[in-house]
C-alpha positions as CSV (number, residue, x, y, z in Angstrom):
1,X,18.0,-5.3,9.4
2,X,18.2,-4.3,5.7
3,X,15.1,-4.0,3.4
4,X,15.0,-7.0,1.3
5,X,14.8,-4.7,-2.2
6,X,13.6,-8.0,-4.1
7,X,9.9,-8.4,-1.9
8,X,6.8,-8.4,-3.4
9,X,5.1,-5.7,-3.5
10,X,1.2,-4.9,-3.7
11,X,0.3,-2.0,-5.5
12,X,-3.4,-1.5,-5.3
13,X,-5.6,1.2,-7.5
14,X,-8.3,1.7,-9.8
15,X,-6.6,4.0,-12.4
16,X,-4.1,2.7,-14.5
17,X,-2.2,6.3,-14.5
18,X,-1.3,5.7,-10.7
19,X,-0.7,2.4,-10.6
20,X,2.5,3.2,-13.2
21,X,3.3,6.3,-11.8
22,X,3.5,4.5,-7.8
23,X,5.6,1.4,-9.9
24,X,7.8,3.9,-11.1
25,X,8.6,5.7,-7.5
26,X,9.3,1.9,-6.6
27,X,11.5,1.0,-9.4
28,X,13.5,4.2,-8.9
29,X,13.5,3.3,-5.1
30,X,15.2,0.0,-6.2
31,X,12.3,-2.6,-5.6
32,X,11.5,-4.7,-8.6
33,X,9.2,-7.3,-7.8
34,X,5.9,-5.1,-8.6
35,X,2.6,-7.0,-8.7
36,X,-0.8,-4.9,-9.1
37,X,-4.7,-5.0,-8.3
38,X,-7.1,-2.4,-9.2
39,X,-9.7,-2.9,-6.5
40,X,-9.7,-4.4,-2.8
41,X,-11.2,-7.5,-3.9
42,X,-8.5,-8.6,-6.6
43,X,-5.9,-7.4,-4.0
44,X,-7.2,-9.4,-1.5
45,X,-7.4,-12.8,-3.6
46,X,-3.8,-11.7,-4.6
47,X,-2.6,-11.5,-1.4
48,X,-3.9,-14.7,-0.1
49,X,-2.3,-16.5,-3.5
50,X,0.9,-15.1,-2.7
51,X,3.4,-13.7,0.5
52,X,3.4,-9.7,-0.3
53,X,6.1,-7.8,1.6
54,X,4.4,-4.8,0.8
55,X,0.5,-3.2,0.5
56,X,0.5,0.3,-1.4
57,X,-3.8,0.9,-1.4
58,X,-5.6,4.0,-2.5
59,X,-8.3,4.5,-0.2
60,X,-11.5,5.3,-3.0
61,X,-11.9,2.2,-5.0
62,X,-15.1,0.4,-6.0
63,X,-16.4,-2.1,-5.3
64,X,-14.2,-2.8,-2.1
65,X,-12.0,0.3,-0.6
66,X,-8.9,0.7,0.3
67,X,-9.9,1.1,3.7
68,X,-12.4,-2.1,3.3
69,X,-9.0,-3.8,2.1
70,X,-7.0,-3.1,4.9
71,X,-10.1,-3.6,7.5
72,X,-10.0,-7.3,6.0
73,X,-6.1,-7.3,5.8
74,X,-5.7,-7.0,9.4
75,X,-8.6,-9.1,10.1
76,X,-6.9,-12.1,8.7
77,X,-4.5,-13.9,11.0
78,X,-1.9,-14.6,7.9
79,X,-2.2,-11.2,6.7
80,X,-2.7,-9.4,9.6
81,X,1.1,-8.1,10.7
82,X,1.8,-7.4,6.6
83,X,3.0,-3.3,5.8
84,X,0.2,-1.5,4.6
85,X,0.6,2.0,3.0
86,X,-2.5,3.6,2.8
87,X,-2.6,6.4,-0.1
88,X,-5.4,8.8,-1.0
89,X,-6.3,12.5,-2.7
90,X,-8.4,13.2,1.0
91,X,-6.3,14.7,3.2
92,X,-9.5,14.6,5.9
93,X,-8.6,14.6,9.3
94,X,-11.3,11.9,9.9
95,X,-9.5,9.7,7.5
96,X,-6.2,9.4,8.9
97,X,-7.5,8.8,12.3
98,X,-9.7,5.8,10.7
99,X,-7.4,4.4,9.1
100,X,-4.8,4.5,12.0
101,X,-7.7,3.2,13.8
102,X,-7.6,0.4,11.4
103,X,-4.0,-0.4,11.8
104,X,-2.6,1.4,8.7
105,X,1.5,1.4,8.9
106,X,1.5,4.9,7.2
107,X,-0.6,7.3,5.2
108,X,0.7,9.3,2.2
109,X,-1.8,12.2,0.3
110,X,-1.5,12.3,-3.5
111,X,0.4,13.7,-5.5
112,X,4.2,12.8,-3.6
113,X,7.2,12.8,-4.8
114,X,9.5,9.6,-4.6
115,X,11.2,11.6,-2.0
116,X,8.5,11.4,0.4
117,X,7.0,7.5,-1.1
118,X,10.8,6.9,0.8
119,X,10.4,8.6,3.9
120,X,7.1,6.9,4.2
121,X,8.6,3.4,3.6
122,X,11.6,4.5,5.5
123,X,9.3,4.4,8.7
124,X,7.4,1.2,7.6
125,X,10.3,-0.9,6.8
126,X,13.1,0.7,8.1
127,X,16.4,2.0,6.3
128,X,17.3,1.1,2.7
């Protein structure tokens, strides 16, 4: 099944800098529909306002993580089968495995190129 280019995406950090440099990646990708949070708790009222196709979360965000976000995301039975891309500076072992633990569709370690934000997706939503 193709990748519906036109779903909602999540894109969920608390700097500013990498919330424009990730809706960038996903512009050149071809998605459009772009909609942003700069914490877990605004991304979780946005994504019980609206059907996201899509989560992109950094993992260190105050005052809810990214890891809190997608604890709560997967914990909620209308949210809990939605992709989540977790994406984070710590490259710690103990990290991935929690947040694979967690149900995380895919991890990504800053900085990436759009090349591998596609591969990444590529496994989470298949071809496109």
């Amino acid at each position: 099944m193709a990748v519906d280019m036109k779903m909602p995406i999540l894109i969920v950090d608390d700097y500013r800098t990498m919330l424009r440099i990730v809706r960038n990646l996903l512009n050149k990708l071809g998605f459009s529909d772009i909609d942003e949070a700069m914490d877990g708790t605004e991304a979780l009222a946005k994504l019980r306002g609206r059907s996201y196709g899509l989560v992109i979360s950094d993992w260190n965000m105050q005052p809810m993580t990214g890891y809190e976000l997608l604890k709560a995301v997967r914990g909620d039975t209308a949210l809990a089968k939605l992709p989540f891309v977790m994406v984070t500076a710590e490259s710690k072992a103990e990290n991935v495995v929690a947040a694979r633990q967690a149900g995380v569709n895919n991890y990504i370690i800053k900085p990436f190129s759009a090349e591998v934000l596609k591969a990444k997706l590529k496994t989470v939503l298949g071809e496109f």
